[in-house]
MARBA-78133 format. One record per residue (C-alpha): residue number from 1; y, z, x. Coordinates in pm, 1 decimal. Example, Ala and Ser with C-alpha at 12.3 -4.5 7.8 and 13.67 -1.06 7.14 Angstrom:
# MARBA-78133
nr:1, y:-450.0, z:780.0, x:1230.0
nr:2, y:-106.0, z:714.0, x:1367.0
***
This chain:
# MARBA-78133
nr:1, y:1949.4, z:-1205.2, x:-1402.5
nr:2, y:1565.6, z:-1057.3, x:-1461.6
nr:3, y:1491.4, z:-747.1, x:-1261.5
nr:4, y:1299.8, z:-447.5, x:-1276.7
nr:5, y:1524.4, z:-98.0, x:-1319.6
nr:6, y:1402.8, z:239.3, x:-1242.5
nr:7, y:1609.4, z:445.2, x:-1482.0
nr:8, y:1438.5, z:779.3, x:-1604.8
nr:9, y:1137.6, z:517.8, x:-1622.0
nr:10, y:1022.5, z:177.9, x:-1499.7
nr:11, y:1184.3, z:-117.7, x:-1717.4
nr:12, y:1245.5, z:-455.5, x:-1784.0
nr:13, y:1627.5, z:-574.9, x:-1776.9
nr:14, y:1684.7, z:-946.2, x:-1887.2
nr:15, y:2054.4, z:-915.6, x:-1853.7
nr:16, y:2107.7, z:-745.3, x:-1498.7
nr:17, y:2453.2, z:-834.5, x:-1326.4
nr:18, y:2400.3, z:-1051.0, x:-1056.7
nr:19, y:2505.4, z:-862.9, x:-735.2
nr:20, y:2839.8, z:-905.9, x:-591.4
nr:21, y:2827.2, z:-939.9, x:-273.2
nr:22, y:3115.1, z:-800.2, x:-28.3
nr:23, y:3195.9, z:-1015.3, x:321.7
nr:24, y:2929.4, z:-973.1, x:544.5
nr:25, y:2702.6, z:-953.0, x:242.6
nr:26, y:2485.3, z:-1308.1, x:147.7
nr:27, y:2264.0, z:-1373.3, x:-193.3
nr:28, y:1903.6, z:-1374.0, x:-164.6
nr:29, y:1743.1, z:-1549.3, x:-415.1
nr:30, y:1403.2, z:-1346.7, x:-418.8
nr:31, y:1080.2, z:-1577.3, x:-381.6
nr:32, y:853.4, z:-1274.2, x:-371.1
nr:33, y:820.5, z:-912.2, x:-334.3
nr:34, y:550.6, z:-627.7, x:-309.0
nr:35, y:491.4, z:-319.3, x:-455.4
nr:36, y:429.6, z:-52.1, x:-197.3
nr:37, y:349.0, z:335.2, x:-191.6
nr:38, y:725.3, z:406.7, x:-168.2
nr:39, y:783.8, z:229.6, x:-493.6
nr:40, y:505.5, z:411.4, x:-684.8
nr:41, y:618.0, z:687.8, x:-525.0
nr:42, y:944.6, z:685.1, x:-682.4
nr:43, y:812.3, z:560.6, x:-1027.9
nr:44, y:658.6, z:924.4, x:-1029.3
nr:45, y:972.7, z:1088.6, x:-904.3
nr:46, y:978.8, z:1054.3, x:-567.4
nr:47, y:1369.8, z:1053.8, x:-465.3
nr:48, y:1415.5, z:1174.7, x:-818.6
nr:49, y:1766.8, z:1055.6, x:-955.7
nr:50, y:1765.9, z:727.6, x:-836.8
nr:51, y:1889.1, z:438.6, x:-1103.0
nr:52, y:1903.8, z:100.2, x:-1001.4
nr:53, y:1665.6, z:-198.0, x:-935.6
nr:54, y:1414.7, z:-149.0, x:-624.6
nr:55, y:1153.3, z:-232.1, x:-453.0
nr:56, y:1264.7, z:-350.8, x:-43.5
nr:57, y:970.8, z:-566.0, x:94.6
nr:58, y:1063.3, z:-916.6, x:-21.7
nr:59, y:1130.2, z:-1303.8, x:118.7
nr:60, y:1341.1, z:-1491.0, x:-6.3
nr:61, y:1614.8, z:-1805.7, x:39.5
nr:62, y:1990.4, z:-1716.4, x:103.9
nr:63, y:2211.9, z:-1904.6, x:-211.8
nr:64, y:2536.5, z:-1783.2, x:-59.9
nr:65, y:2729.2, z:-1661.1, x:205.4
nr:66, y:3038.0, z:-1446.1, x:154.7
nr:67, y:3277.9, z:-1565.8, x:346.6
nr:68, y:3014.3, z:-1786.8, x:576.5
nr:69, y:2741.7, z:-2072.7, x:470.7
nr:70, y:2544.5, z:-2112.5, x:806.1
nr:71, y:2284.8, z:-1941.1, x:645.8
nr:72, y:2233.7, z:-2108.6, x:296.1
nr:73, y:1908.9, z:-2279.7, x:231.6
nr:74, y:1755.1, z:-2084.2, x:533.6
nr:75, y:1409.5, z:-1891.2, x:415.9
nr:76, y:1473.1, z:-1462.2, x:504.3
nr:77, y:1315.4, z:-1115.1, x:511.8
nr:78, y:1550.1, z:-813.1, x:535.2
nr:79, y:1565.9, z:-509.8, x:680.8
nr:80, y:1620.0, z:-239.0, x:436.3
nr:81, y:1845.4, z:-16.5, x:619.3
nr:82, y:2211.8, z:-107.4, x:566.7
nr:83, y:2441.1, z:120.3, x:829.6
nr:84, y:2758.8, z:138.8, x:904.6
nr:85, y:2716.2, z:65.1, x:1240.7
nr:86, y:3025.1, z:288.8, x:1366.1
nr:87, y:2924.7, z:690.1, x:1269.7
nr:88, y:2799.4, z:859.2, x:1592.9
nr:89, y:2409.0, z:833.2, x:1533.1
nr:90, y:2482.4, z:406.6, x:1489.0
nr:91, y:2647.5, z:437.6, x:1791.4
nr:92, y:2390.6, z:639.0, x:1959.7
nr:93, y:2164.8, z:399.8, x:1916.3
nr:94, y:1974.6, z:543.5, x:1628.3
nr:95, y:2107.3, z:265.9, x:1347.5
nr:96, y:1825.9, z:344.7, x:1107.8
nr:97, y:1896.8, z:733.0, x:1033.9
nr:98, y:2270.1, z:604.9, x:1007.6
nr:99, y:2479.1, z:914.4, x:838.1
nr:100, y:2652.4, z:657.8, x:602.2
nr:101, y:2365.7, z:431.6, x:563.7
nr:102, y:2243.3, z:297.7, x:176.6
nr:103, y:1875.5, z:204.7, x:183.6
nr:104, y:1784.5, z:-131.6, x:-12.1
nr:105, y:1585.9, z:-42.5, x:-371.0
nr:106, y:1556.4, z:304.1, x:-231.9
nr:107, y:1868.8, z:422.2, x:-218.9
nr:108, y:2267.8, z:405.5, x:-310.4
nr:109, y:2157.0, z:-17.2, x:-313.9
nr:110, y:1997.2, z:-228.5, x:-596.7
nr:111, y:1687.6, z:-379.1, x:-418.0
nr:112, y:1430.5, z:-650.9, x:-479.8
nr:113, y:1238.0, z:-646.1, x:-778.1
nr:114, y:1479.1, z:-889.9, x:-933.5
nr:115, y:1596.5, z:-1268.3, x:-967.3
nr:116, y:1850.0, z:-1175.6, x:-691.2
nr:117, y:1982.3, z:-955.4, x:-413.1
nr:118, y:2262.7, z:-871.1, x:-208.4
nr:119, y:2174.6, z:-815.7, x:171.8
nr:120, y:2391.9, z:-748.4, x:521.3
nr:121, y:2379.2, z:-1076.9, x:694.0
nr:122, y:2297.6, z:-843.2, x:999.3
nr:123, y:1975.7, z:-750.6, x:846.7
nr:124, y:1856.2, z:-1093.2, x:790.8
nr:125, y:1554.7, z:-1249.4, x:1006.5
nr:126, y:1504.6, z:-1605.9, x:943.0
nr:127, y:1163.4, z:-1696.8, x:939.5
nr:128, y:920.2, z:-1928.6, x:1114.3
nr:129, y:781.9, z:-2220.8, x:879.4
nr:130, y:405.9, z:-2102.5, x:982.8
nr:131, y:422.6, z:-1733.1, x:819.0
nr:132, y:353.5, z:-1829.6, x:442.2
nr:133, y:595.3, z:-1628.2, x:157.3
nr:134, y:277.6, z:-1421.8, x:89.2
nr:135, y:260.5, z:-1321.1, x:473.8
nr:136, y:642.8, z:-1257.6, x:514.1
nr:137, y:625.6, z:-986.0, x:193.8
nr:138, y:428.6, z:-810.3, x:441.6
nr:139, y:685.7, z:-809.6, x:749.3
nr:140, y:833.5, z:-499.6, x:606.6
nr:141, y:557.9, z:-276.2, x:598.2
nr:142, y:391.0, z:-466.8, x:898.3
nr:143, y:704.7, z:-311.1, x:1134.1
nr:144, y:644.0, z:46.3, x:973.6
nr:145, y:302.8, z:-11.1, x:1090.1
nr:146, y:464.1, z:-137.7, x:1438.1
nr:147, y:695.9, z:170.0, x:1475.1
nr:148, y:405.6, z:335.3, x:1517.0
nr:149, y:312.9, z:229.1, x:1857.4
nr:150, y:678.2, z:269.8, x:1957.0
nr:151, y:655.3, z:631.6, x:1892.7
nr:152, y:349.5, z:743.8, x:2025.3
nr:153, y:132.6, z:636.4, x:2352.5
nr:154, y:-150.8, z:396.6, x:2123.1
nr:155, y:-246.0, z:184.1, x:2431.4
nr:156, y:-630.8, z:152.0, x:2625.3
nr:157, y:-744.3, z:467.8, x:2670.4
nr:158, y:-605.3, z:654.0, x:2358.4
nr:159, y:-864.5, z:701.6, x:2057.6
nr:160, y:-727.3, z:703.2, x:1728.7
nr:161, y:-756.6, z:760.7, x:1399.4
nr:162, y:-582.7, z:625.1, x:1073.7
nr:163, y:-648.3, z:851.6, x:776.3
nr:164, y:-656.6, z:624.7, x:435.9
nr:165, y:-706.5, z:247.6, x:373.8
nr:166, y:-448.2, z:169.7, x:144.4
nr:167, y:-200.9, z:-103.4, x:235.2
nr:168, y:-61.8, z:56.1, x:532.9
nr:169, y:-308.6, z:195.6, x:652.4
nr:170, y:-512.2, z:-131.1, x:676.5
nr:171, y:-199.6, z:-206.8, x:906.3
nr:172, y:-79.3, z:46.6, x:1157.6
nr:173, y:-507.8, z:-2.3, x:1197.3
nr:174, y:-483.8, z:-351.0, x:1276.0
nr:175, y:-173.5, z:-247.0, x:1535.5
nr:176, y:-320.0, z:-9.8, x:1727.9
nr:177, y:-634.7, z:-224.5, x:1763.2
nr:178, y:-372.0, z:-472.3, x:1884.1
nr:179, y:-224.5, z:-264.5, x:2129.2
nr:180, y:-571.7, z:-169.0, x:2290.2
nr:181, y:-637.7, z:190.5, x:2111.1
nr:182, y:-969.1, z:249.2, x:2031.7
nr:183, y:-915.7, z:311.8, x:1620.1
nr:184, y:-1110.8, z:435.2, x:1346.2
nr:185, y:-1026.6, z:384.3, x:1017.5
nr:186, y:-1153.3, z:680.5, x:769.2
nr:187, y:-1118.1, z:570.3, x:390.0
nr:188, y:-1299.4, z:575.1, x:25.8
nr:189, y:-1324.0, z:229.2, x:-37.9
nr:190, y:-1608.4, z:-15.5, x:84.1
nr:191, y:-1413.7, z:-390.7, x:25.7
nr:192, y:-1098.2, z:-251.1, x:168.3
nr:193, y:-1300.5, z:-136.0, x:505.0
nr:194, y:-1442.2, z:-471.0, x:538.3
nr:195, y:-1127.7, z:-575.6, x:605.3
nr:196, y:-1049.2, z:-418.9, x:937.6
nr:197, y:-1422.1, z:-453.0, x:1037.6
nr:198, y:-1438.4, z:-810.9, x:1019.8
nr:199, y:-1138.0, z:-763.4, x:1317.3
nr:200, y:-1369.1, z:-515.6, x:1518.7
nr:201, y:-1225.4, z:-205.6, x:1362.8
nr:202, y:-1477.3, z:112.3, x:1324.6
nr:203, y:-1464.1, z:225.4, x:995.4
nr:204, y:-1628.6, z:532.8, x:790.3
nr:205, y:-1656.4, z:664.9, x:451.5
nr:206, y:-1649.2, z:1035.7, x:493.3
nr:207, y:-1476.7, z:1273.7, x:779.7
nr:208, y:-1789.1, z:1377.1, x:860.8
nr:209, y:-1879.4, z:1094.5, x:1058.5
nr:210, y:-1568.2, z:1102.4, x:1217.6
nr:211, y:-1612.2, z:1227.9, x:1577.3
nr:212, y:-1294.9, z:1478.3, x:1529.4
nr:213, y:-1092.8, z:1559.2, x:1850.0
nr:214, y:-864.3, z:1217.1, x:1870.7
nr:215, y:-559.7, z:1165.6, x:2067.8
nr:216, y:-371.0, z:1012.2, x:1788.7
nr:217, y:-403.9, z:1064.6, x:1413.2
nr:218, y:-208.2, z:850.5, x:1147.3
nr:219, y:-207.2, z:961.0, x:782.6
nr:220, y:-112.7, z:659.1, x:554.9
nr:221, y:-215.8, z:826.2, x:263.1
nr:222, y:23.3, z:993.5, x:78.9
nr:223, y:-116.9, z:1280.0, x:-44.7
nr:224, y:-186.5, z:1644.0, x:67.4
nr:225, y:-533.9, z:1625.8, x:138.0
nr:226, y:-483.8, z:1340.0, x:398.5
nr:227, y:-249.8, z:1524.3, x:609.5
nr:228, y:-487.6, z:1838.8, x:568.9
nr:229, y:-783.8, z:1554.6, x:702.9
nr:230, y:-568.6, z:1465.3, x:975.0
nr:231, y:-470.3, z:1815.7, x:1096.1
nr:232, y:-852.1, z:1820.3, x:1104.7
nr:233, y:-930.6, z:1539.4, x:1333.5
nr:234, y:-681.6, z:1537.7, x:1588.5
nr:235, y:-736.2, z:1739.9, x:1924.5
nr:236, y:-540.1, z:1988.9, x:2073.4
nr:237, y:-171.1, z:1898.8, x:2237.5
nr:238, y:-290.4, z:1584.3, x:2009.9
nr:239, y:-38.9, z:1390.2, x:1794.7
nr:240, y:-66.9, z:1324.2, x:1403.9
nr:241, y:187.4, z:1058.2, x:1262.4
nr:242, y:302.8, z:1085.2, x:925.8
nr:243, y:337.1, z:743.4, x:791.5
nr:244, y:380.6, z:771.9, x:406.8
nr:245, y:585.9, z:993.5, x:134.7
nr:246, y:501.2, z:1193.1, x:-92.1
nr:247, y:594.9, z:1292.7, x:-421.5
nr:248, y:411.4, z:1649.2, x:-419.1
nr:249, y:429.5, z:1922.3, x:-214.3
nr:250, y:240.0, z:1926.8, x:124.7
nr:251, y:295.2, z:2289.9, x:235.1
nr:252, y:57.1, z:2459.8, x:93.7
nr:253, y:-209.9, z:2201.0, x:185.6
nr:254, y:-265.2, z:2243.8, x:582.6
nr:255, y:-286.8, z:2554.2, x:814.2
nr:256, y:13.1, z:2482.7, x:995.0
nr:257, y:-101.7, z:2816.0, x:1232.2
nr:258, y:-302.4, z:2571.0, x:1394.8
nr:259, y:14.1, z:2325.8, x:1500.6
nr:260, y:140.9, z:2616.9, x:1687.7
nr:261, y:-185.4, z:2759.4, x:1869.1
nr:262, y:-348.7, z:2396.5, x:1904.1
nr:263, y:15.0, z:2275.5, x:2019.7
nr:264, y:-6.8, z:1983.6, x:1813.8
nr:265, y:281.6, z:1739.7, x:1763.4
nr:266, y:400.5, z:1617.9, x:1440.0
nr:267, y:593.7, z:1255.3, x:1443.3
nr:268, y:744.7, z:1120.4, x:1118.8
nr:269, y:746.0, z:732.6, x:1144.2
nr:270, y:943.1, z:516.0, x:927.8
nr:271, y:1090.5, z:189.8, x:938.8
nr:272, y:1001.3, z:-39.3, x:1213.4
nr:273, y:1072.6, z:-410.9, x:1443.5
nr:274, y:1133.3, z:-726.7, x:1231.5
nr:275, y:1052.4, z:-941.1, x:1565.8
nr:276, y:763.4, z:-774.4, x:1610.7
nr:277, y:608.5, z:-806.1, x:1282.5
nr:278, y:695.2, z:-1183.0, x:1297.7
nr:279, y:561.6, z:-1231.0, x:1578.6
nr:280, y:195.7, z:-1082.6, x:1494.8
nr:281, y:189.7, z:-1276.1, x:1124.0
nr:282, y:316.8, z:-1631.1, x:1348.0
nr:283, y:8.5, z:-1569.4, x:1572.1
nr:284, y:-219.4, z:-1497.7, x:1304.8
nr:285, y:-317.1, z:-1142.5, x:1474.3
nr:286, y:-344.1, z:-953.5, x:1170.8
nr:287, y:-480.8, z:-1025.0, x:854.2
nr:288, y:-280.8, z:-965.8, x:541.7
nr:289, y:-399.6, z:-1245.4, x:306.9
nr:290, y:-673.3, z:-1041.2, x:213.6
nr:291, y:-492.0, z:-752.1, x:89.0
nr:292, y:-330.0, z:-953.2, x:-165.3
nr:293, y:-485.2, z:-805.1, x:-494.8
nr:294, y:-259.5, z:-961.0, x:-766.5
nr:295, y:67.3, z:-1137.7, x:-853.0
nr:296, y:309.1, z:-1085.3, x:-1182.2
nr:297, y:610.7, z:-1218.3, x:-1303.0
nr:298, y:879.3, z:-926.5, x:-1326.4
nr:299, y:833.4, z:-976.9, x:-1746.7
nr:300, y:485.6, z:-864.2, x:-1654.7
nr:301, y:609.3, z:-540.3, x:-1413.6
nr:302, y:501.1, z:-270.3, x:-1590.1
nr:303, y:105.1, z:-429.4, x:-1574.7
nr:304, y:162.3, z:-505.2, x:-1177.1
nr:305, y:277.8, z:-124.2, x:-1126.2
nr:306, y:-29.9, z:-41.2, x:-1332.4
nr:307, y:-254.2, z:-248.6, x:-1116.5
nr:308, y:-78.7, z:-126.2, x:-775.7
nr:309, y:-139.6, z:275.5, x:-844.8
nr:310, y:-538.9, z:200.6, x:-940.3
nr:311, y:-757.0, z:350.7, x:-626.9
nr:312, y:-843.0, z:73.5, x:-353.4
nr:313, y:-598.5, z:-182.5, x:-499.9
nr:314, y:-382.2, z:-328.4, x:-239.7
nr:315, y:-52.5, z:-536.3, x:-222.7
nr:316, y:47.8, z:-680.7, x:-586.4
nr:317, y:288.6, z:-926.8, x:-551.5
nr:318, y:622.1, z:-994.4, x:-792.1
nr:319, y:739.6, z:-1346.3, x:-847.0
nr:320, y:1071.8, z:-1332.9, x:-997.8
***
């Protein structure tokens, strides 16, 4: 099969094995799939070792079942975390930080940026005929958004602000707004603001028309200067989320004196609910067909990374 390999370097394999899937395990025949921050991310050496195909927000139909068939023919997203489902923090309750677990495209498990891929029936959602295949690439990075308000009190009441207005940030944004917060989202680029302001959402250009002090602050850039503008906005006994990797080192970029005088919490935020993403793209309650900004064939790749890591560009799609 076609897929894309990270291997010491982004490249284009014409002649990949098709996956062999295990019992338990169906074929996904991949319809599309996005590039996200983690992926570019890794292209740069994030996770630095890694050889295999990824990329993990996808849709796709199931070809074949091993050892089952119920599910052929039947449209799917996946959930990337693949556990074992029997190590004490699975049975705890806490399946995604699994001690055993493989992480689809990311890591120990070839991911999506290919004809085909091998996923845990467990982590299968089948999807509603209303949520288009461009909406359901988005149900991946929609829950990350969505794990957000599972973590941290985002309800009426709570003001909050979402540092960078990238593709995930243009998310956990529309979430909060959702859940009742009262949410401003701080970014550099004008068409990517409009976005969330068409839904409501304040928006500014520059920190300093950002009333500083908020309950809540979300960084969804991935890069040391937006944690450093969230340390800066949040109040005391306030709460900043970290939301997105990053592939250089933070340390040195934030006065982390102030997390212990100013008693501020840090929360790292990850994966999130499939049901609940769903559920918001069936309803129409967030808007993601606007942040489609392009869509390649995986021959074409190495022009839809390029595309993906220019400033302001949003989701570019793959269509193996």
């Amino acid at each position: 099969m076609r897929a894309l390999v990270l291997d010491r370097g982004l490249r284009f394999d014409a002649s990949r094995r098709d996956p062999e899937p295990v019992p338990g395990e169906a074929v996904v025949r991949v319809v599309r799939a996005g590039i996200c921050g983690t992926d570019l991310e890794m292209v740069r050496g994030y996770k630095g070792g890694l050889a295999g195909v990824i990329g993990h927000e996808f849709v796709g139909v199931v070809e074949s079942v091993a050892g089952a068939s119920g599910l052929v023919g039947r449209r799917v997203a996946g959930e990337i975390n693949v556990v074992c489902g029997t190590c004490a923090t699975c049975r705890a309750g806490r399946r995604t930080h699994c001690e055993r677990r493989t992480v689809i495209g990311i890591i120990g498990r070839d991911g999506a940026f290919a004809e085909r891929v091998a996923v845990p029936v467990g982590n299968l959602h089948v999807l509603p005929a209303n949520v288009s295949d461009d909406a359901a690439v988005f149900i991946e990075p929609l829950a990350a958004a969505a794990r957000v308000a599972e973590q941290v009190e985002c309800g009426p009441g709570v003001r909050a602000i979402v540092v960078g207005d990238g593709r995930l940030g243009l998310l956990v944004a529309q979430v909060l707004a959702i859940g009742g917060a009262s949410v401003t989202l701080l970014g550099h680029h004008a068409a990517n603001l409009k976005i969330v302001a068409a839904r409501g959402i304040a928006t500014a250009m520059h920190a300093r028309d950002v009333t500083p002090g908020a309950d809540v602050v979300v960084d969804a850039t991935g890069t040391p200067r937006g944690l450093a503008a969230a340390m800066e906005l949040v109040r005391p006994q306030g709460t900043v989320v970290l939301k997105s990797t990053c592939a250089t080192d933070v340390v040195h970029a934030v006065d982390w004196n102030r997390v212990v005088v100013d008693e501020i919490s840090i929360v790292g935020s990850r994966c999130g609910p499939f049901e609940r993403a769903i559920e918001l793209l069936a309803t129409d309650a967030v808007d993601v067909a606007s942040l489609v900004a392009g869509r390649y064939p995986l021959e074409r790749g190495d022009e839809a990374f390029e595309l993906a890591s220019c400033p302001g560009v949003l989701k570019v799609l793959l269509e193996p």
